[in-house]
KOLNUTI-175587 format. One record per residue (C-alpha): z negated, y negated, x negated. Coordinates in steps of 0.05 Angstrom, whole numbers, plus 5000, padded with zeros to 4 digits. Layout:
% residues N
ZYX;...
//
This chain:
% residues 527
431279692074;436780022095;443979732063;449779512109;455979912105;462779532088;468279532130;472680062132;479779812101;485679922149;489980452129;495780452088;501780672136;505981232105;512081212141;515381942165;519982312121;527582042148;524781432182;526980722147;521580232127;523179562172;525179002126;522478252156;526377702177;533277792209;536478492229;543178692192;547078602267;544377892262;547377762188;553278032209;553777622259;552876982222;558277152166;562877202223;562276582252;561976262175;568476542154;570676342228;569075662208;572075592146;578675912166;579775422212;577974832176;583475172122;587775162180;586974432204;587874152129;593874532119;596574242183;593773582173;598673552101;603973782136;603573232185;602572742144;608272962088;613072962159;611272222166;612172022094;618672322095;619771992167;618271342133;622171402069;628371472110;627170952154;626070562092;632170742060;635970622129;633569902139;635669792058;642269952074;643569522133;640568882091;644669182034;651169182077;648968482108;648268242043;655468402028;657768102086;654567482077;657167462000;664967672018;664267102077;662466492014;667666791966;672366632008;670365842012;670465841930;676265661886;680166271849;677266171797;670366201817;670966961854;669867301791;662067431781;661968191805;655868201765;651567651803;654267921868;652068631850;644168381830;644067891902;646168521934;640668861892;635668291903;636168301976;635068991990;629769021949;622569321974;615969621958;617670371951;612470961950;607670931889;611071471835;608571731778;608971301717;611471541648;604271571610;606871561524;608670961513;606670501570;610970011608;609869271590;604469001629;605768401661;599867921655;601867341717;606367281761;612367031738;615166231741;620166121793;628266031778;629565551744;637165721768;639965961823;641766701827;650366521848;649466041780;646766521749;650667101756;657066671741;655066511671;652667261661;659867471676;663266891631;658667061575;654767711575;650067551513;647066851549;640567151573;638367531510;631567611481;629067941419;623068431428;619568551363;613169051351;617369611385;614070291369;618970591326;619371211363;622470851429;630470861433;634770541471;635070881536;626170801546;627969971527;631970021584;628970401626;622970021613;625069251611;630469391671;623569231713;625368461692;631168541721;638868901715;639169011632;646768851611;646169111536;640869311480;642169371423;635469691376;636569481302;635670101249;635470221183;642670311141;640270991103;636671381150;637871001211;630571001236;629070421295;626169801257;622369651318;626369071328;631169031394;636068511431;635868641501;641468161549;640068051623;644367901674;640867231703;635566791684;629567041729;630367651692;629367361625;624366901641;620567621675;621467911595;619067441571;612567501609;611368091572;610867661500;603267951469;603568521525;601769271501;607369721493;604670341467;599370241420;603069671389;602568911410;610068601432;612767951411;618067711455;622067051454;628666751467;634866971418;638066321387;645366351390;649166271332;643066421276;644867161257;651066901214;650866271162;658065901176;660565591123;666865201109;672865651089;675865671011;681965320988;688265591026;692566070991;699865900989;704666251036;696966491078;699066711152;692867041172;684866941174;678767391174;673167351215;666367501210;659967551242;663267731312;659168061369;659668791366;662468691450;668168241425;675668591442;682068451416;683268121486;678667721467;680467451407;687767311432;685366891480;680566401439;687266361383;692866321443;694065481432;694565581354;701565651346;705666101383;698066561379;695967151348;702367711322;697068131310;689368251320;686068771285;678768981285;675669331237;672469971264;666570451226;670671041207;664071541231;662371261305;669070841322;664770161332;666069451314;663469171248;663568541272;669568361223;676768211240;684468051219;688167561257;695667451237;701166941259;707966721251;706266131199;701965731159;701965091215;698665721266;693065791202;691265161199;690465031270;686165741277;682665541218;678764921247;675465371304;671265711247;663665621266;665665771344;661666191393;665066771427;660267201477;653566951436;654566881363;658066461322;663366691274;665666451210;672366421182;676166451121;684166541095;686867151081;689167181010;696067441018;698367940964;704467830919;710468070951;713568730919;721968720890;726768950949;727469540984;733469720926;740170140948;740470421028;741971181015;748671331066;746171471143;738171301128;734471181192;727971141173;723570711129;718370801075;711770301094;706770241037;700169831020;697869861092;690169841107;687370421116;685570211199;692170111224;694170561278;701770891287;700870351364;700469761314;705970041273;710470141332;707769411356;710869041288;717269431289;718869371363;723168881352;728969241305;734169471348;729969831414;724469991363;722070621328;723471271350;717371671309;711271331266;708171771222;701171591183;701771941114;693672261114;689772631058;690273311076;683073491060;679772891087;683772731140;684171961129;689971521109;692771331049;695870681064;703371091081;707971111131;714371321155;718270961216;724471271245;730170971280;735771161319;741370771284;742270371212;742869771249;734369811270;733170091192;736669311163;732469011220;727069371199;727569111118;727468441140;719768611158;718568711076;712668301055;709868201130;702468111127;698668621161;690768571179;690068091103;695168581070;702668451049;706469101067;712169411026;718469701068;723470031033;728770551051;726571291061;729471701003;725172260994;718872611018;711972211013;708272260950;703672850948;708273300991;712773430927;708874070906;709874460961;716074230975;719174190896;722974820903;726574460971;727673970926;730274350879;736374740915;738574060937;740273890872;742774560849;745874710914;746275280969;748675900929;755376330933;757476361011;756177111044;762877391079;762877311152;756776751147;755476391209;747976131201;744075641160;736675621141;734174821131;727674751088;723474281072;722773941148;718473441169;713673621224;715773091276;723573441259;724673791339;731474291355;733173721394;733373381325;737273781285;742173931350;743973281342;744873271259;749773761267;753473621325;759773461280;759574101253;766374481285;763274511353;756474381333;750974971333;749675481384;742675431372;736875181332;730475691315;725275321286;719275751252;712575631273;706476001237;704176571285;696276421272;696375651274;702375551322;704574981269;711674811245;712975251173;718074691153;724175211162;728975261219;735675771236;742075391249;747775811282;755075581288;760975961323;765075991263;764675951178;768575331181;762174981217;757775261164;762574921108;761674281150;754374321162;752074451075;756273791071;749773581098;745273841038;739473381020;739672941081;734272491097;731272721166;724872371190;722772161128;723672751086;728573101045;732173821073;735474321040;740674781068;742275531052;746676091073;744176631120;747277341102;750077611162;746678301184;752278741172;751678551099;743478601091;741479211053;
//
């Protein structure tokens, strides 16, 4: 039986030499096609965000300054309304810039666009909406601006890397922030994390206070009302010292002025002759401490019952000033002195308060210098006043034994240079007392040594005015690279018999110190 024959297999095609082999599915004309229209596509979508954001940062911008417009009309209305009820109130009442500036504040104030938030550490988080006022904001703003310190709270668990500017930044969402003050340590002066921060009004406090067991960056804050009068213990003052005409204070606010102190003392007596706060030396800030002086005992003991008072927040305590034994007299007035010697001064008094307690002699001093350590800069408890006549120098002595800031001062008449000058200027000295030297022929010039540096030509123009017809001019030498006075000065006269007159004048006090004359040689005679 015969067997079928299979089926022939088709034929592999062999394509020609040259010809392509046809790929299946689309043709490259139709991919080419299709990318176009893709990137098409997507270019213009890039094209309608990018006009989309710039249409809608147009109407932010559009908005923000229509904001900002309609703030300042309600801003200016605000104003208006505010000048229009000062002028119904008393005198006396007109004062409270600060509560007019936060109702100004308060009324233009609206929901601006969201901004970025500083991240490290994070703003108190407020956990309910705050209470209402308890007082109005006028009421409040009044007693802001009569005491400063009457909204104050103190904010404990602050991270110690905070400073003062983030508190305020932070806590001025309660409200406007009048002070803070961030306590730190005495040696290094690292942040103890503790803070007093003063509002203006009491919505504002009562917003901080909101905050109490809030996180503040990583640390949990404990916020409550500062008690007045609990940072200083007042007690009674000692036994009076006799012949006491001044008291110290202590524990004063750090914001208290001399102003201010005048005022509370200005029904004791005929008030304050002097108020003196002590200052740190390094940053020029209160210490809280203070000297108040007056013209007697009866003035103490008035002064001395407001001890335990408040001034701006805290309550000071009070004590006498033990008055130091007063020194002999001035002794002898050396012929023409018109200037004076002041020792045993504190080291704070100024050359203002100097000219302040001697104002009275005669038209007052002329020149006040401070004596200072000439390394460090500070003084030593000196001081020379200059006057214009003898009659302000006996006015002057009378002041011997004032008190000054809890010190008795010593005033006595200006016979030589201050103490610690004498080594430079010992050889001055010196020619005084052996005298000028043998008189060149033909001499018409004097050098004077040993000068103070508050001695001008002006100065010495008018020393010698007697002399003949006084000089034709005064040189005085300044140091080329410092532009300072050397301490030396030329004198010229028109004629030898003005020269004579003029070493009559040999060891003169002039402002304070001691000069000494000498004879110029003429040039004609220099080698």
């Amino acid at each position: 039986m015969a067997r079928d024959a299979e089926p022939a297999e088709p034929a592999e095609t062999v394509p020609e030499p040259g010809e392509k082999k046809k790929k299946k599915g689309k043709s490259k004309i139709d991919g080419d096609a299709s990318s176009w229209k893709q990137d098409k596509k997507d270019g213009a979508a890039s094209t309608w965000r990018q006009a989309k954001a710039a249409e809608m940062k147009q109407r932010k911008a559009e908005e923000m300054k229509a904001w900002r417009k309609q703030v300042k009309a309600e801003i200016k209305q605000a104003k208006l309304e505010i000048k229009s009820k000062k002028g119904q109130k008393d005198t006396h009442e007109t004062g409270s810039c600060k509560g007019d500036r936060h109702e100004i504040l308060k009324a233009g104030k609206r929901a601006e666009p969201e901004t970025v938030q500083e991240v490290v550490p994070a703003g108190p988080k407020k956990k309910k909406k705050q209470a209402p006022n308890q007082h109005s904001t006028a009421e409040a703003a009044e007693v802001a601006f009569k005491d400063p310190e009457a909204f104050k709270v103190c904010v404990a668990g602050i991270p110690l890397n905070v400073n003062e500017a983030l508190l305020r930044k932070d806590f001025s969402e309660c409200g406007e922030v009048l002070n803070v003050r961030l306590l730190r340590e005495k040696e290094n002066g690292k942040s103890r994390g503790i803070a007093f921060i003063s509002f203006a009004d009491q919505a504002a406090l009562d917003s901080a206070l909101s905050f109490n067991g809030t996180d503040y960056g990583g640390r949990s804050l404990w916020v409550k009302v500062a008690e007045k009068g609990k940072a200083v213990k007042v007690t009674g003052p000692g036994e009076k010292p006799s012949g006491c005409t001044s008291v110290i204070l202590k524990g004063l606010a750090y914001s208290v002025t001399e102003d201010d102190l005048t005022d509370t003392f200005k029904n004791c007596g005929n008030g304050p002759s002097n108020v003196s706060i002590l200052c740190d030396r390094e940053t020029g800030t209160s210490r809280g401490i203070a000297f108040v002086d007056f013209d007697d005992e009866d003035a103490v003991d008035r002064a001395i019952k407001l001890n335990g008072s408040e001034l701006k927040g805290r309550r000071f305590s009070m004590d006498y000033a033990t008055p130091r034994k007063k020194t002999s007299g001035p002794g002898e007035k050396p012929a023409g002195c018109t200037s004076v010697l002041v020792k045993g001064l504190p080291y704070s008094v100024t050359d203002a308060e100097l000219m302040k307690v001697f104002r009275k002699c005669d038209g007052g001093p002329t020149n006040v210098r401070i004596v200072k350590d000439k390394s460090t800069g500070t003084s030593r408890g000196m001081a020379f006043v200059d006057f214009d006549t003898e009659s302000a120098v006996e006015a002057a002595i009378k002041l011997h034994g004032t008190e000054l800031q809890g010190r008795r001062c010593i005033v006595e008449y200006a016979k030589a240079m201050p103490p610690g000058d004498e080594e430079s200027a010992g050889g001055a000295k010196d020619k005084a007392k052996k005298g000028p030297g043998k008189k060149p022929a033909g001499c018409t010039s004097v050098t004077a040594k040993g000068l103070a540096e508050a001695v001008t030509e002006k100065t010495l123009m008018k020393l010698f005015k007697a002399c003949g017809e006084g000089p034709r001019n005064v040189n005085i030498v300044f140091d080329k690279e410092t532009g300072a006075p050397t301490g030396t000065a030329f004198v010229n006269f028109s004629s030898e018999e003005a020269v004579d007159a003029a070493m009559e004048l040999n060891g003169t006090v002039v402002k304070g110190q001691s000069i000494s004359m000498g004879y110029v040689k003429p040039k004609n005679h220099r080698k």
